[in-house]
C-alpha positions in Angstrom: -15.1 9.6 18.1 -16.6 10.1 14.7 -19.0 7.8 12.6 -18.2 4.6 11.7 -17.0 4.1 8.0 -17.4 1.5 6.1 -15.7 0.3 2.6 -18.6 -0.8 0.6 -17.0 -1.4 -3.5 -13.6 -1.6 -5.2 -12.2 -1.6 -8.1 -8.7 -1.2 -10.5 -7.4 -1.8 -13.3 -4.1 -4.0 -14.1 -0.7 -1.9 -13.4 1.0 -1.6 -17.1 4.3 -0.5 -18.3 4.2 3.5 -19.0 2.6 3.5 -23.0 2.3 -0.3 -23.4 -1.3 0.2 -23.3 -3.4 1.8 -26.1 -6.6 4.0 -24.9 -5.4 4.4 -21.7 -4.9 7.6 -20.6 -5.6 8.8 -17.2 -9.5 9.7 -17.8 -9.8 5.9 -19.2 -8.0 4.5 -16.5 -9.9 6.2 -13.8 -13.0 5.5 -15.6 -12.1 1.2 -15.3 -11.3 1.4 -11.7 -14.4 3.6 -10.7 -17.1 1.9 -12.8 -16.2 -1.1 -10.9 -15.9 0.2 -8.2 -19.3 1.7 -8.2 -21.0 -2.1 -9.8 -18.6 -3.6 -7.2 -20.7 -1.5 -4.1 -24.0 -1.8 -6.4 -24.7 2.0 -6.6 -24.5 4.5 -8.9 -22.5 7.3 -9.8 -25.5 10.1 -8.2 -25.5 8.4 -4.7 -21.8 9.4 -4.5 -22.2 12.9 -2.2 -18.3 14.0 -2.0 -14.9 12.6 -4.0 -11.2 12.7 -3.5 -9.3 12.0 -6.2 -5.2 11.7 -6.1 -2.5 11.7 -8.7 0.6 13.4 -8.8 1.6 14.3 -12.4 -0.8 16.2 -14.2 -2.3 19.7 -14.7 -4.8 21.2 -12.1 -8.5 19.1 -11.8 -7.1 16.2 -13.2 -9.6 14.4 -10.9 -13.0 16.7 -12.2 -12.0 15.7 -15.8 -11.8 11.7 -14.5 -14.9 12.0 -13.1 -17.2 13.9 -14.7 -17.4 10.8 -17.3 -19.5 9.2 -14.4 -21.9 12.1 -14.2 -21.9 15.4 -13.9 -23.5 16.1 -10.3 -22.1 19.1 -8.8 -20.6 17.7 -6.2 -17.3 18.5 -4.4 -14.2 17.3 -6.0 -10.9 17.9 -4.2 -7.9 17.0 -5.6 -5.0 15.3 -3.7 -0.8 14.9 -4.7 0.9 13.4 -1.4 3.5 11.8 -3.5 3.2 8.1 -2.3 0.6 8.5 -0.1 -1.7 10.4 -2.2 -3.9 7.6 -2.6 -4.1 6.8 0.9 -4.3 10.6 1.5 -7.3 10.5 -0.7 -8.9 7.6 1.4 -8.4 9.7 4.7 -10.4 12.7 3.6 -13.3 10.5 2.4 -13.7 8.5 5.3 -12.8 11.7 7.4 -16.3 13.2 5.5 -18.4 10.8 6.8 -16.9 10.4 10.0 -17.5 13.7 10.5 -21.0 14.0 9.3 -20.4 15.8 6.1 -21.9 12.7 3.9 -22.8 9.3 3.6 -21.7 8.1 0.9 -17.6 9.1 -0.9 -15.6 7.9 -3.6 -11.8 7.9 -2.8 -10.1 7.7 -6.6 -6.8 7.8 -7.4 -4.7 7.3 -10.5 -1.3 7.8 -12.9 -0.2 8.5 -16.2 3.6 8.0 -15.7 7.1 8.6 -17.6 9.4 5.9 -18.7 12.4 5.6 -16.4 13.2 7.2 -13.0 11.0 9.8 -11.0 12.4 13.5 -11.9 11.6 17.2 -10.8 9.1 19.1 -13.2 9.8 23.1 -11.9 13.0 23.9 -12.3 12.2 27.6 -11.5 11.3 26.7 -7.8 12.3 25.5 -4.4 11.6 21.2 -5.2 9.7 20.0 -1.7 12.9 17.8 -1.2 15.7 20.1 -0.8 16.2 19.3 2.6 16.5 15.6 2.0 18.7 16.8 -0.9 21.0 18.5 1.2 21.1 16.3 4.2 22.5 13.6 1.7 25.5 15.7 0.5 26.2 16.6 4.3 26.3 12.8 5.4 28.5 12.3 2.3 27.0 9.9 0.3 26.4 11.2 -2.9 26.4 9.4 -6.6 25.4 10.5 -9.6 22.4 7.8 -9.4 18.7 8.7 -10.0 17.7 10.8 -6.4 15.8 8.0 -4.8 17.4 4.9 -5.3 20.1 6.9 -3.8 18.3 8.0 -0.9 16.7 4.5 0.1 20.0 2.5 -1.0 22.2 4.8 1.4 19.4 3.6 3.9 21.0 0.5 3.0 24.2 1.1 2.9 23.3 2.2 6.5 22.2 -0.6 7.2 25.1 -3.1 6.2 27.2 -1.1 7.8 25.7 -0.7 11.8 24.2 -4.3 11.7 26.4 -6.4 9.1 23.7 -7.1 6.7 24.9 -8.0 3.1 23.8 -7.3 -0.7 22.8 -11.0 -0.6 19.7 -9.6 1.8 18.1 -7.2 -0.5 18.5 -9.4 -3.2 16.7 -12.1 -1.5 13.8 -9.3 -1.2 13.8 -8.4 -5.2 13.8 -12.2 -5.6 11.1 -13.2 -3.7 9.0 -10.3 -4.6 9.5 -11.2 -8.3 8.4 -15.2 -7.4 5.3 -14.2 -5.3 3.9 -11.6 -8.3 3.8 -14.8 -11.0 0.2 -15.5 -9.2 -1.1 -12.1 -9.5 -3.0 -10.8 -12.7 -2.7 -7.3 -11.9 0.6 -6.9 -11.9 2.9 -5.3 -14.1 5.6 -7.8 -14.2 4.9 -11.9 -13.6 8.2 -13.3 -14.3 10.2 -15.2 -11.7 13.9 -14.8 -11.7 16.5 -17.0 -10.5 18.4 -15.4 -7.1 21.5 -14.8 -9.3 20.0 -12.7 -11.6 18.5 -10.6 -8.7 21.7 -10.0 -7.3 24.6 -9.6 -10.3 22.0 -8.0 -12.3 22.2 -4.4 -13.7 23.2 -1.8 -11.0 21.2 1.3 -10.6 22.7 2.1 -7.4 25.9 0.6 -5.2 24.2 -3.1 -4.4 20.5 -2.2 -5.8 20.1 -3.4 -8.9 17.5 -3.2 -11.2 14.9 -5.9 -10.5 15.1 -4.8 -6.5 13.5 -1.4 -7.6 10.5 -0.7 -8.8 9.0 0.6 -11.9 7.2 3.5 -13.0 3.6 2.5 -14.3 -0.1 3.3 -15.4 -3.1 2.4 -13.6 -6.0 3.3 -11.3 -7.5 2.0 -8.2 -10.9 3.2 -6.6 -12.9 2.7 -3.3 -16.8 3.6 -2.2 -17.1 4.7 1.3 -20.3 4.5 3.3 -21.9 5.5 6.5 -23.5 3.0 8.8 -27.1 4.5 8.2 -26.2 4.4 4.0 -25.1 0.9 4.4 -28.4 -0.3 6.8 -30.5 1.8 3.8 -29.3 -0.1 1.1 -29.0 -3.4 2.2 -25.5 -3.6 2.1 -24.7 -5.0 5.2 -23.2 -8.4 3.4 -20.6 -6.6 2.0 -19.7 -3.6 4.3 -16.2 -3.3 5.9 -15.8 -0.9 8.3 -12.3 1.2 8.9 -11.6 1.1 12.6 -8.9 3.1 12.5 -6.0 4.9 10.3 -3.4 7.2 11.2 -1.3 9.6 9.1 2.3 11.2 10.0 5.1 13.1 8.5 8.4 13.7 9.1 9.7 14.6 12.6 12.9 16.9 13.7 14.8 12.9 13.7 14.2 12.9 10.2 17.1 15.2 9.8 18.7 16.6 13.1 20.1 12.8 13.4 21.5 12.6 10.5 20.7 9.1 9.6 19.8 7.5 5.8 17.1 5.1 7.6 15.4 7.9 9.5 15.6 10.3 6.7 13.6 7.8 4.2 10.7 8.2 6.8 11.6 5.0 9.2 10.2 7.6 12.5 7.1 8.3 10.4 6.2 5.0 9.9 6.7 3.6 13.2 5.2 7.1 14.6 2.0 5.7 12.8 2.1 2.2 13.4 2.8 2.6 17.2 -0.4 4.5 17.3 -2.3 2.0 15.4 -1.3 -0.7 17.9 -2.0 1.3 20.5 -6.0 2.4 19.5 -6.4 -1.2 18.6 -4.5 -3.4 21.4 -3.1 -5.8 18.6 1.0 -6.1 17.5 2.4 -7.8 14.3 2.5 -10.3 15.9 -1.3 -10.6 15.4 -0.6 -10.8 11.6 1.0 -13.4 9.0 0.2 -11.7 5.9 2.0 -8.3 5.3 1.9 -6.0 2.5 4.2 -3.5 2.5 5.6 -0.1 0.7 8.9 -2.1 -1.0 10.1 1.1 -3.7 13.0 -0.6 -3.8 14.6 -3.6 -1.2 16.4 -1.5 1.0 12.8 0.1 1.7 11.4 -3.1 3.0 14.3 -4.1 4.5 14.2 -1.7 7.5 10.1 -1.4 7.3 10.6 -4.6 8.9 12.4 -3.1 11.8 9.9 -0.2 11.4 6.8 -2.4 12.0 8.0 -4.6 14.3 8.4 -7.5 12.4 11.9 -8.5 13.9 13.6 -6.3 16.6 16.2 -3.1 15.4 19.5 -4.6 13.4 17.7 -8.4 12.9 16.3 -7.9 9.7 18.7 -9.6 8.0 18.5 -12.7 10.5 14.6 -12.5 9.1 15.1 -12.7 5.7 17.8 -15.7 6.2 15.0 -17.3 7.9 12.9 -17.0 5.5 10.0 -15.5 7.9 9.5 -13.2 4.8 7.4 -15.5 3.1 5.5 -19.0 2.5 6.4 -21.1 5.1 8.2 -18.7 7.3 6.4 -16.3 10.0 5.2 -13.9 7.5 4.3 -13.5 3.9 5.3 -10.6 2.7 4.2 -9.2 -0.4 2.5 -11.6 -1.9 0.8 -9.3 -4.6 4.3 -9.3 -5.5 4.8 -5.7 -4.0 5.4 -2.3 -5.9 8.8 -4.0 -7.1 7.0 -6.1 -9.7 3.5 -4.8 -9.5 4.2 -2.1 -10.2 3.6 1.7 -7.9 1.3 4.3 -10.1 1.8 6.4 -7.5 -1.7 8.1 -7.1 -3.2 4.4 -7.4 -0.6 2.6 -5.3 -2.4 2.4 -2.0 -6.5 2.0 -3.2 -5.6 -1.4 -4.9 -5.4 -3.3 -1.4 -8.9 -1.8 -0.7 -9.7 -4.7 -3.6 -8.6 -7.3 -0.6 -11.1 -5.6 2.1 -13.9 -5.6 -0.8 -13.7 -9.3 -1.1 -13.9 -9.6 2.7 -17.1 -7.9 3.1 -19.7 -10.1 4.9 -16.9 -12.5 6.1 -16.7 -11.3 10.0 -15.0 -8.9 12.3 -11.7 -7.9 10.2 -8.8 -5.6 11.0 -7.3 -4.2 8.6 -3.8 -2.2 8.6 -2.4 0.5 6.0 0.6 2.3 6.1 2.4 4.1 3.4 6.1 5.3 3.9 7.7 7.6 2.0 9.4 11.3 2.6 6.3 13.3 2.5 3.5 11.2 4.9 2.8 7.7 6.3 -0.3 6.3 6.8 -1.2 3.0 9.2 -4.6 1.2 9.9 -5.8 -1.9 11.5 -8.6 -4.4 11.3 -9.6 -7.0 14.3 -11.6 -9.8 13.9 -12.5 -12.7 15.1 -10.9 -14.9 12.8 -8.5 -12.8 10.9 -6.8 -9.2 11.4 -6.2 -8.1 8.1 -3.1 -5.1 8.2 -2.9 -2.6 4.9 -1.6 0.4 4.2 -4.6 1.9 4.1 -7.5 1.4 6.3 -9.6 -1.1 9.0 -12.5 -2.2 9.0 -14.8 -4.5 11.5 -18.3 -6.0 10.6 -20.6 -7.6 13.0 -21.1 -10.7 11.6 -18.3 -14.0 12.9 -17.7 -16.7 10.2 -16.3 -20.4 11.0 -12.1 -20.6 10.3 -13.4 -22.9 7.4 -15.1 -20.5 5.5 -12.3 -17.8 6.5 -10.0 -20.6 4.8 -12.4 -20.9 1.6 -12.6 -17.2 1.3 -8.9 -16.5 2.1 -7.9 -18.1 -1.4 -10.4 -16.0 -3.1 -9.4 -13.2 -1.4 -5.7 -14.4 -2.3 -6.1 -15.2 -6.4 -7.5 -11.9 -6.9 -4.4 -10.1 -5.7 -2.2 -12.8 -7.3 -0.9 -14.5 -4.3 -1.2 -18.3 -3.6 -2.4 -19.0 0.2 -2.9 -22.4 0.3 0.4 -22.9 2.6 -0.6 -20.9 4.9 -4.6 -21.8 5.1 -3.7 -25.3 5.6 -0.8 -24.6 8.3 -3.8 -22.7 10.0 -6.5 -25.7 9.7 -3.8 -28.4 10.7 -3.2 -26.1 14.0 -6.8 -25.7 14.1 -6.6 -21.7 14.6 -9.0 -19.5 15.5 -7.4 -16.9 13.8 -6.3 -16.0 10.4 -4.0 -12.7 10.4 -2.9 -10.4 7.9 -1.0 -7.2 8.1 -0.8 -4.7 5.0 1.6 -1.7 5.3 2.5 0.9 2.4 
């Protein structure tokens, strides 16, 4: 076991349509979200020992050029393009530092300057990572001349509807809600709500995924400080210090193609590889949450990470959603940030923006805190436990050492919850009324 890691200061900017923004190219975006980062934690720039920075489009030491705008100290810089889960990626190699002795203190940035329309190849002139995936789509026969990813996580889908009986009406019931829970949240791209028919009959981009079920390209930057235990005693930080109990990481395994399956080729092994391991370090389920933020690209992606976490059993997903266990009032919320389907996904930045949430919970309690990303090229899961509230992300855990009354928890809940754009009072109060001990979130991405 290495050193514990704590999160100590976050910040981001707000997710924008590709150009809508003037001045904000990737140096300026990257200069928002670590600036506030660093006032967020109270430090400066020079107390920061090693960085990771992640992004995906962009020339070579994108993430010196970011940086060096907050000083120029000489210190390591490594930069980090996991497709979705390069900002979680980033995260893992600065807590892995101090874990591992190799500093106290880490910045974990990550940010994008995106394109207007669908994700496409750059390097014609070279083997593309996903040929594999490519291929294994034209051998299972499902092949349109739609945009590569919406057609890899709608055959999921289609996969979907067609083993367990579930209908368009369910993924549009995911786009739809998403959509309705981002109207709360500042930072996101898109706060409009639409009405359920629009969501479904609205323009196709792929068989039954339509446009408002997938999610855009954007701009933006997110950025955490990590700590050591001895940094965070130092500098009287303790208030505010959340420490990541655990994380986990995975990639594709032989299932993702020797079974020849849509769902397990959009990483539905990966995630659970990660997530299983998570609940095993940690002794908690998802059960143990009722908050869930998870890694929605399009519907049909948080469709079957419902399956994938545990949420509802193999097949019963779309029982869930007609439930309503997806959101206020049901078991769950999910997405209440309004997910990457109207939040937008900057894929460098993606994952560091829920790091905001464990920010605001510094100084609250024992948390644990879940992150998970899901996509073709890595997964990441992490758990918090607490006391009061188990807090799940797509990124990291953490666990203080101080308790705090459910009351408080309550009080600092909808904070917590404004910031991100969600509205928790539902399920605060269904907690008081039952007088709960507990107050559970899970985050996966």
């Amino acid at each position: 076991m290495g050193r514990s890691v704590y999160v100590i200061g976050v910040g981001m900017t707000k997710f924008e349509k590709p150009g809508r923004r003037e001045n904000f190219d990737y140096p300026d975006m990257a200069k928002e979200a670590g600036l506030k980062a660093l006032a967020d934690a109270g430090i400066s720039y020079h107390q920061v020992e090693q960085a990771a920075v992640g992004y995906c489009y962009g020339d070579s030491t994108c993430g010196q050029r970011a940086l060096y705008q907050l000083g120029m100290t000489g210190i390591p810089i490594y930069n980090v393009n996991n497709n979705c889960s390069t900002g979680s990626t980033a995260l893992f190699m600065a807590k892995q530092f101090i874990e591992g002795g190799l500093a106290e203190c880490t910045m974990a940035l990550g940010f994008e300057k995106m394109e207007r329309g669908s994700l496409k190849g750059h390097w014609n002139d070279r083997t593309p990572p996903g040929l594999h995936h490519g291929n294994l789509v034209k051998e299972i026969g499902v092949v349109h001349k739609a945009p590569n990813t919406p057609q890899m996580f709608g055959n999921a889908g289609l996969e979907h509807m067609k083993k367990y009986g579930t209908k368009p009406e369910h993924f549009a019931k995911i786009g739809w809600k998403n959509h309705k829970h981002s109207t709360n949240n500042p930072y996101s791209q898109f706060q409009k709500e639409y009405s359920f028919e629009s969501v479904l009959k609205g323009k196709r981009i792929y068989d039954y995924l339509t446009l408002l079920q997938c999610c855009p390209t954007s701009d933006g930057s997110g950025c955490a400080i990590l700590a050591s235990a001895d940094f965070v005693r130092k500098h009287g930080l303790e208030h505010q210090a959340v420490e990541i109990v655990a994380q986990e990481m995975a990639t594709d395994l032989p299932s993702t193609f020797a079974e020849k399956s849509s769902i397990k080729l959009v990483g539905f092994d990966m995630t659970k590889r990660a997530v299983d391991k998570i609940y095993e370090k940690t002794g908690l389920r998802a059960s143990d949450a009722q908050v869930v933020e998870l890694h929605d690209c399009f519907s049909a992606n948080e469709l079957i990470t419902y399956e994938a976490l545990d949420l509802c059993g193999v097949g019963k997903a779309g029982e869930f959603i007609d439930r309503g266990d997806n959101t206020y009032g049901g078991k769950y919320v999910v997405n209440p940030s309004g997910g990457l389907i109207s939040k937008g996904h900057p894929l460098g930045a993606t994952d560091l923006i829920f790091l905001l949430l464990v920010g605001l919970l510094g100084g609250l309690g024992q948390v644990l805190l879940t992150i998970g990303l899901v996509y073709e090229t890595a997964a990441t899961f992490a758990m918090l436990d607490s006391f009061q509230i188990v807090f799940g992300f797509v990124f990291q855990t953490v666990i203080l050492d101080e308790p705090l009354s459910y009351l408080s928890l309550g009080g600092a809940f909808l904070v917590l919850i404004s910031i991100m754009g969600m509205t928790a009072q539902k399920v605060c109060q269904e907690n008081i009324n039952q007088s709960s001990n507990r107050f559970k979130c899970l985050i996966q991405h």
